[in-house]
C-alpha positions in Angstrom: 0.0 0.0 0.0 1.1 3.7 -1.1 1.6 6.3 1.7 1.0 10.3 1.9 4.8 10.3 1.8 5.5 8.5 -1.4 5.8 10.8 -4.2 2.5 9.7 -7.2 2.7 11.1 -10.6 -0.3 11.6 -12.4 -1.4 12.5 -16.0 -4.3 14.3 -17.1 -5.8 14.0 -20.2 -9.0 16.5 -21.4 -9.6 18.4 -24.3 -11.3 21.1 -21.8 -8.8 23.4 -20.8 -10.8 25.0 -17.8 -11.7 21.8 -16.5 -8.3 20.1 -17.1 -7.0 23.2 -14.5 -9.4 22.2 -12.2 -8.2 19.2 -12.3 -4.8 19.6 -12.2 -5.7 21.3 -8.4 -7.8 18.7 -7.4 -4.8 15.9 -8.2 -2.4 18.5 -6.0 -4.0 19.2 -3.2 -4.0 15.3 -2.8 -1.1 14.2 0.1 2.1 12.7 -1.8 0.6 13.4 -5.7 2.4 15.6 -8.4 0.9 16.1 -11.7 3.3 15.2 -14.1 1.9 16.6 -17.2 -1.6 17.4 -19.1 -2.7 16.7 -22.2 -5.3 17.8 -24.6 -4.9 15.5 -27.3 -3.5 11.9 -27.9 -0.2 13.2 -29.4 0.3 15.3 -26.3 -0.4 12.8 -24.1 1.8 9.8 -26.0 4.6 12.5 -25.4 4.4 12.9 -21.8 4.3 8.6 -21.4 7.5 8.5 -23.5 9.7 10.9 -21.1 8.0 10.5 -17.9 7.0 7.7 -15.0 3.4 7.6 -14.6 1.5 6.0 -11.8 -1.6 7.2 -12.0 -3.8 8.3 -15.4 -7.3 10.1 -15.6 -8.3 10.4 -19.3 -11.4 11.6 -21.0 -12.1 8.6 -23.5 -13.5 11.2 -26.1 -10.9 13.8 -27.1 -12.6 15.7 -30.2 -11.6 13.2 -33.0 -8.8 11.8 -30.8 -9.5 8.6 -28.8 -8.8 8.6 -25.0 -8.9 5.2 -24.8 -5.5 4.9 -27.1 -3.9 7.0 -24.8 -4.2 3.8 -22.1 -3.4 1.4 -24.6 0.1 3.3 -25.0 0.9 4.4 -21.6 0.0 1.2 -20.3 2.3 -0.2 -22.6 5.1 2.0 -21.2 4.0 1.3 -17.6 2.3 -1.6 -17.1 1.5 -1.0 -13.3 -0.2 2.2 -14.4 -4.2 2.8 -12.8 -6.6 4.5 -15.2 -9.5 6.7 -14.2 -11.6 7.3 -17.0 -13.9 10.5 -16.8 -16.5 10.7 -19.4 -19.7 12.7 -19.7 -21.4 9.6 -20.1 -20.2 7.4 -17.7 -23.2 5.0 -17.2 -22.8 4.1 -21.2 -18.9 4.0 -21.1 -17.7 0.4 -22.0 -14.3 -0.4 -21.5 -12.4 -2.2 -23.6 -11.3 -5.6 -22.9 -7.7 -5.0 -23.1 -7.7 -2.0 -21.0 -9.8 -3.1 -18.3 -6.7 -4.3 -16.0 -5.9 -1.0 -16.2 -9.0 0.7 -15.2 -10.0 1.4 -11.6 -12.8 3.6 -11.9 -15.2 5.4 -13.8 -16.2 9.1 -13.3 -19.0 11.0 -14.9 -17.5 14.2 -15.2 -20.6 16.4 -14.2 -19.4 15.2 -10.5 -16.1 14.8 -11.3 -14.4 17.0 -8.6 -16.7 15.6 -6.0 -16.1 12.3 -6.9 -12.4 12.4 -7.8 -11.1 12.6 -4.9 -12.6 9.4 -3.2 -11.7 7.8 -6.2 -7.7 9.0 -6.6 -7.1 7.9 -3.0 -8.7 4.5 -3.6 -6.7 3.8 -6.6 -3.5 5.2 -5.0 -4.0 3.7 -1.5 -4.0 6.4 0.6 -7.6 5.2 2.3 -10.2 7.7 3.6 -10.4 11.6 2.8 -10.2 13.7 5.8 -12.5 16.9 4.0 -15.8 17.9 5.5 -16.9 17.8 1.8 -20.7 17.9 3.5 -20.6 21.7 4.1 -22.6 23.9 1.9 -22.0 27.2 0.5 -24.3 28.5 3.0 -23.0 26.6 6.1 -19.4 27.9 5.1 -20.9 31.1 4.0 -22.1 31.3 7.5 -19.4 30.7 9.6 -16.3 32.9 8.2 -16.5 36.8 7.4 -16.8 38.4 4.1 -13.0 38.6 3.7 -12.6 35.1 5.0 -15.1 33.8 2.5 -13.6 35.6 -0.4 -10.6 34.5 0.3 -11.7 31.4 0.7 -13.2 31.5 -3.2 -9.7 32.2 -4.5 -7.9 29.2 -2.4 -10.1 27.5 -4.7 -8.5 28.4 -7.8 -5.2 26.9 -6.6 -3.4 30.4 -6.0 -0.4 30.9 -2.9 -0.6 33.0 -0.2 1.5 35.3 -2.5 -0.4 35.1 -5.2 -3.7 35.4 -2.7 -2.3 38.7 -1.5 -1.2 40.2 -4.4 -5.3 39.5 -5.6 -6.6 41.8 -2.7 -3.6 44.0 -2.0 -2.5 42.3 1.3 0.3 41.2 3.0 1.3 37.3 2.7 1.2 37.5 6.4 -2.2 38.4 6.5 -3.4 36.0 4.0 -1.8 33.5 6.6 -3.6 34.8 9.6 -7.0 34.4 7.8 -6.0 31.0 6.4 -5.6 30.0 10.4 -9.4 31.7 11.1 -10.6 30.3 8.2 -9.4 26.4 8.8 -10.1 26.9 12.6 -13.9 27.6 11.8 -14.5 24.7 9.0 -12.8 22.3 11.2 -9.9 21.4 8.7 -6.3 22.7 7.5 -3.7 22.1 5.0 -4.2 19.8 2.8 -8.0 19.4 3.2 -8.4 23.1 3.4 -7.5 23.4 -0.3 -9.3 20.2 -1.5 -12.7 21.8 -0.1 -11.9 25.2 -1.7 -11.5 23.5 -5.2 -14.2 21.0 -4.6 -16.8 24.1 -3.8 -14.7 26.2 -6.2 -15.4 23.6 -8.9 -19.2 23.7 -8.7 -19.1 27.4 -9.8 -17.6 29.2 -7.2 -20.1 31.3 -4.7 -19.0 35.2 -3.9 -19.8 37.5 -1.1 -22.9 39.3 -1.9 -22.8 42.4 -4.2 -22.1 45.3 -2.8 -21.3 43.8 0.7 -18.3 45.5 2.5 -15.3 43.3 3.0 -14.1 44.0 6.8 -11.5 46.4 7.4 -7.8 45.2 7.6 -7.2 46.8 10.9 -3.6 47.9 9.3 -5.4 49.3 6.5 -7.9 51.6 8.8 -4.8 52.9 11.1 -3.2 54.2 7.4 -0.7 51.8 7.6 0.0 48.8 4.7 -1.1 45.2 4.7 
């Protein structure tokens, strides 16, 4: 069995850009995974499984005129232990091939596919049960953190740092941090499963403070001072 501390490479393979970013964050904010390339065709992909180890694979079976399902039959060629997730917008009438199937651990329909993708990654990689309180709602986390909390909240979910965080709302990295430690205290998680609820509820079209509403005041910034 794989542990957090063992070092998983995965591939991605979609001819959706957007959703191949999300995800690219969902696969990173897993414990012990990299993602070692992305693909939006069978050409790219063949390229990434001649120059690097792959351990894990999720591939969209239906690339444009490209076939997903001959990006398996290649990279499984190169790396025979390799685990497949296929993620298809028609999941319940995907039929794998024969000569894939050792390959294939699950299928995801991709209209829950960052819901479900998690559950399914650490299953196929071995890293058992997910630690994020996936149950909360917009509303429930909407409730419990400020208006600056929840908004930054919203942008953990696109993957950013706590520079790049700051440099979105003109604060310090410091203060990002010190709302990252309000924020994970009052949703009952940190790290790790902080960032895999922000992309999971980031994923199902974001949610944003309500028009108009005033973001609390950075103390620093109401004593004239900078963030």
């Amino acid at each position: 069995m794989r542990t957090a501390a063992t070092t998983i490479r995965c591939v991605i393979v979609d001819d959706h850009l957007m959703l191949l970013q999300l995800l690219a964050g969902v696969v990173r904010s897993v414990p012990g995974m990299v993602v070692a390339g992305t693909a939006t065709s069978v050409t790219e992909a063949e390229a990434i499984a001649a120059l690097e180890r792959i351990d894990l694979m999720i591939v969209d079976p239906g690339l444009g005129s490209d076939n997903g399902i001959d990006v398996l039959r290649t990279v499984a060629a190169r790396h025979p232990a390799v685990k497949c997730i296929v993620l298809s917008g028609a999941a319940t009438d995907f039929v794998c091939p024969a000569d894939v199937m050792p390959s294939v651990v699950a299928v995801v329909d991709k209209s829950h596919a960052c819901d479900m993708l998690l559950g399914e990654i650490r299953k196929a990689v071995g890293l058992g049960a997910d630690d994020t309180p996936a149950h909360l709602t917009a509303a429930d986390i909407k409730a419990r953190l400020t208006g600056r909390e929840f908004e930054l909240f919203n942008v953990l979910g696109e993957g950013l740092s706590n520079k790049e965080v700051g440099q979105r709302f003109g604060i310090s990295t410091r203060t990002v941090e010190t709302h990252r430690k309000a924020i994970s205290r009052k949703l009952g998680c940190s790290g790790a499963a902080l960032l895999r609820l922000a992309t999971i509820h980031h994923s199902r079209g974001g949610f944003f403070a309500d028009p108009g509403s005033a973001l609390e005041a950075d103390p620093a910034t109401a004593a004239g001072k900078p963030r």
